[in-house]
C-alpha positions in Angstrom: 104.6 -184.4 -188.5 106.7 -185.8 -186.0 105.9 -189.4 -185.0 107.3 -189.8 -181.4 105.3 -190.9 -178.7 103.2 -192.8 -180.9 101.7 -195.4 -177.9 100.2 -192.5 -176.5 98.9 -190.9 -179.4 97.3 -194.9 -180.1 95.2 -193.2 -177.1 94.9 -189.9 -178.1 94.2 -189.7 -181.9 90.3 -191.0 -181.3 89.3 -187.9 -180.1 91.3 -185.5 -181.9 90.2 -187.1 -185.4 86.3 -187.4 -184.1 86.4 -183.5 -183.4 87.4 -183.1 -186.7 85.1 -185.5 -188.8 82.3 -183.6 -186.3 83.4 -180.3 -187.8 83.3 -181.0 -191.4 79.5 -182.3 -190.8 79.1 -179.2 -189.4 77.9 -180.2 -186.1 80.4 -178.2 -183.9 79.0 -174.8 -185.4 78.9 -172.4 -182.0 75.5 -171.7 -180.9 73.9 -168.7 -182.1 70.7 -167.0 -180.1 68.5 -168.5 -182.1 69.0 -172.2 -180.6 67.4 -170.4 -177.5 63.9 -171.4 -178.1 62.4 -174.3 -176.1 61.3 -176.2 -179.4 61.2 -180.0 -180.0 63.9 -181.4 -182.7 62.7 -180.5 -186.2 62.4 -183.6 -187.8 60.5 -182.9 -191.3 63.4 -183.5 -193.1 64.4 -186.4 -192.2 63.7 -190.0 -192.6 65.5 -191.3 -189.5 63.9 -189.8 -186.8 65.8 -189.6 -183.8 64.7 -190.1 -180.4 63.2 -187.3 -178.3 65.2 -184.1 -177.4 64.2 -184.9 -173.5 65.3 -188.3 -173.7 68.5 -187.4 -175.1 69.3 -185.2 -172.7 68.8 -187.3 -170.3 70.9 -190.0 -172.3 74.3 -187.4 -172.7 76.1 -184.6 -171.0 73.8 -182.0 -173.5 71.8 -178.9 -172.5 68.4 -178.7 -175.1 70.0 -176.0 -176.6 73.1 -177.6 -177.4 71.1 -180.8 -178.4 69.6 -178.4 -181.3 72.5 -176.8 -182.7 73.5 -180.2 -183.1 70.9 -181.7 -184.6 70.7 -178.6 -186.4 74.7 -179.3 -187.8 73.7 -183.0 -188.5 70.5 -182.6 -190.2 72.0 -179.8 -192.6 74.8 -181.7 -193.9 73.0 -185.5 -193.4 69.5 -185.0 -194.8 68.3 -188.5 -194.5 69.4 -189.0 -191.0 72.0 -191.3 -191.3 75.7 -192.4 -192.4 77.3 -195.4 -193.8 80.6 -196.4 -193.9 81.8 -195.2 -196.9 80.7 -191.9 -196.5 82.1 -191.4 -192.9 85.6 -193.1 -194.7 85.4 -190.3 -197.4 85.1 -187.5 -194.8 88.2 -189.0 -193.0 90.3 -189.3 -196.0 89.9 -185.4 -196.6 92.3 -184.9 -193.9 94.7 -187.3 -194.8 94.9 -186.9 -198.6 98.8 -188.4 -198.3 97.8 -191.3 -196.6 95.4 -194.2 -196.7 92.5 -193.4 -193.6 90.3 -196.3 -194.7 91.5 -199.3 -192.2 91.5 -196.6 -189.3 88.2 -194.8 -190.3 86.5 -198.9 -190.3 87.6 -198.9 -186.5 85.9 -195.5 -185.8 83.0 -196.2 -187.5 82.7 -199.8 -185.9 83.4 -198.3 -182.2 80.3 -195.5 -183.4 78.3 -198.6 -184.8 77.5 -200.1 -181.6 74.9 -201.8 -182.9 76.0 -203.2 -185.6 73.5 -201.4 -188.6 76.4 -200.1 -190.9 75.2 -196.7 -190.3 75.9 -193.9 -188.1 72.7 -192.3 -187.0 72.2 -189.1 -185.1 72.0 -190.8 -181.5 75.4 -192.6 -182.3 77.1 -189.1 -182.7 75.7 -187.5 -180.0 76.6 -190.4 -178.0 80.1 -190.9 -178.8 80.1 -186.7 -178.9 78.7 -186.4 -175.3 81.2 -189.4 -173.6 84.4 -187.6 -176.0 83.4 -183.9 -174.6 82.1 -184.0 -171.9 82.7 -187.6 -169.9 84.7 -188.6 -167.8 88.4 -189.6 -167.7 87.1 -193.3 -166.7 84.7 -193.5 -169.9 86.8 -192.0 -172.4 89.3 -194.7 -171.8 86.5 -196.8 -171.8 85.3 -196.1 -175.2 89.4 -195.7 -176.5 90.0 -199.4 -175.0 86.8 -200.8 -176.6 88.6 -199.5 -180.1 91.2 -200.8 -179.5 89.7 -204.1 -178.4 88.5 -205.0 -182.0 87.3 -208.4 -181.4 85.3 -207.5 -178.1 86.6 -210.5 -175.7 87.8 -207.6 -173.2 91.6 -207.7 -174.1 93.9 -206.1 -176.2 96.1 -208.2 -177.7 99.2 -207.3 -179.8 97.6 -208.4 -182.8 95.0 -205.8 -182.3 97.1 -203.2 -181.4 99.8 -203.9 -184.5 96.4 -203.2 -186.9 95.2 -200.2 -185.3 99.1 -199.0 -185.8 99.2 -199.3 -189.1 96.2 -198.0 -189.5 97.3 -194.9 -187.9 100.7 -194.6 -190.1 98.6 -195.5 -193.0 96.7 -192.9 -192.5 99.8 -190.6 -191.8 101.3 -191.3 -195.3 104.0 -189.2 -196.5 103.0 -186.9 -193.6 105.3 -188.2 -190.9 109.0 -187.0 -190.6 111.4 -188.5 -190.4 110.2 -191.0 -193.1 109.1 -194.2 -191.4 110.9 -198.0 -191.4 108.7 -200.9 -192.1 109.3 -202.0 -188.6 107.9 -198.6 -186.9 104.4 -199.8 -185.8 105.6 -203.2 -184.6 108.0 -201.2 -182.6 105.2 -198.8 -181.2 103.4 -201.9 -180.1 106.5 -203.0 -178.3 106.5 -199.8 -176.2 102.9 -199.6 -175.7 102.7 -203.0 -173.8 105.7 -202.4 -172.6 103.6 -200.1 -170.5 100.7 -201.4 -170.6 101.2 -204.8 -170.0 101.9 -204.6 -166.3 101.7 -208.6 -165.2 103.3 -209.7 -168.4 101.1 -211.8 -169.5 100.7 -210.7 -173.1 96.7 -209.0 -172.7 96.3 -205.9 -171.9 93.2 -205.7 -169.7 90.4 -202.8 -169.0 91.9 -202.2 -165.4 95.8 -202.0 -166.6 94.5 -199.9 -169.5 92.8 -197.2 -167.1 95.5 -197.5 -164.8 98.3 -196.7 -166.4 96.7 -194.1 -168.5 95.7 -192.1 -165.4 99.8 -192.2 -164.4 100.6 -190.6 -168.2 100.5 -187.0 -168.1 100.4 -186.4 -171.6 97.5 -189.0 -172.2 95.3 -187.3 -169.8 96.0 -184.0 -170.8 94.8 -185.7 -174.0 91.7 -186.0 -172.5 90.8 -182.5 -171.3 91.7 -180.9 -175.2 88.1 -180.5 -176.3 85.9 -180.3 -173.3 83.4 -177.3 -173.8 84.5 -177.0 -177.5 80.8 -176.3 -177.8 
């Protein structure tokens, strides 16, 4: 795998590796005709009992019928409604058995998390599936930045973004070609505030984030990949 344009794919990677954890749960089966009935959530199952189908609808981008085949995906492969870290890490690492996905999948799960229960519950995937999917450009950066942002003060700093890099080429491994230098993520850091950074001051904020993001091509092609993958 070729590792060029790595600042943008800093950007990019969230969704593309969400999509995928989504589909080994299962959740991003297509809906068949039986999801057409107007039924509640079945909840028999499950000891986590999500909040009500109207109300998330109202919460996300989600018709009721896509709202069940979700649930339906979520409930099949997570019986007791919800999970913790090191389950969601062992999903990740299935896709990158020549690398290490354990720093990067802490990041996801934490940015999932959002409050702070060490455990993913249905509404947190739903959530994070509806703003991915179907929100907008505007709150897709949103929730990339606030990854990115890992101590939450509303700035990225390089320090932040140098860890979220080597997450990424840990995760990589032996995957990426040419093979890396010690110095690549540093250097990938250096390009993204390069344009990021636009006043120089050594933050990125929120505002120069969305910005220059919205002048990048590739980033917000990015960004339209998986709309109405379900």
């Amino acid at each position: 795998m070729a590792m060029q344009g790595m600042e943008l794919c800093a950007v990019a990677v969230v969704i593309l590796l969400f999509i995928a954890v989504l589909k080994q749960f299962g959740i991003l089966e297509p809906i068949s005709a039986e999801d057409s009935s107007d039924g509640d959530l079945e909840l028999s199952a499950v000891r986590h009992q999500p909040e009500g189908l109207e109300q998330l609808q109202a919460q996300t981008k989600f018709t009721k019928k896509e709202l069940q085949s979700l649930y339906r995906g979520f409930k099949s492969e997570c019986p007791s409604g919800r999970v913790d870290e090191e389950t969601f890490t062992l999903i990740y690492a299935q896709f990158f058995p020549q690398g290490d996905a354990s720093a990067y999948a802490h990041f996801l799960f934490t940015a999932f998390d959002a409050d702070g229960s060490g455990a993913l519950c249905f509404e947190d995937f739903v959530g994070g599936l509806s703003v991915l999917l179907r929100g907008t450009v505007q709150e897709k950066l949103n929730w990339a930045f606030n990854l990115y942002d890992i101590n939450k003060d509303g700035f990225i700093t390089k320090e932040e973004m140098l860890e979220i890099m080597k997450s990424i080429y840990d995760m990589m491994g032996r995957c990426t070609l040419p093979a890396l230098r010690d110095s690549a993520p540093a250097e990938h850091v250096e390009l993204f505030f390069q344009k990021m950074d636009r006043n120089g001051d050594g933050v990125v904020t929120f505002e120069e984030f969305l910005e220059t993001c919205q002048q990048d091509e590739d980033i917000m092609s990015s960004m339209q990949i998986f709309e109405n993958t379900i």
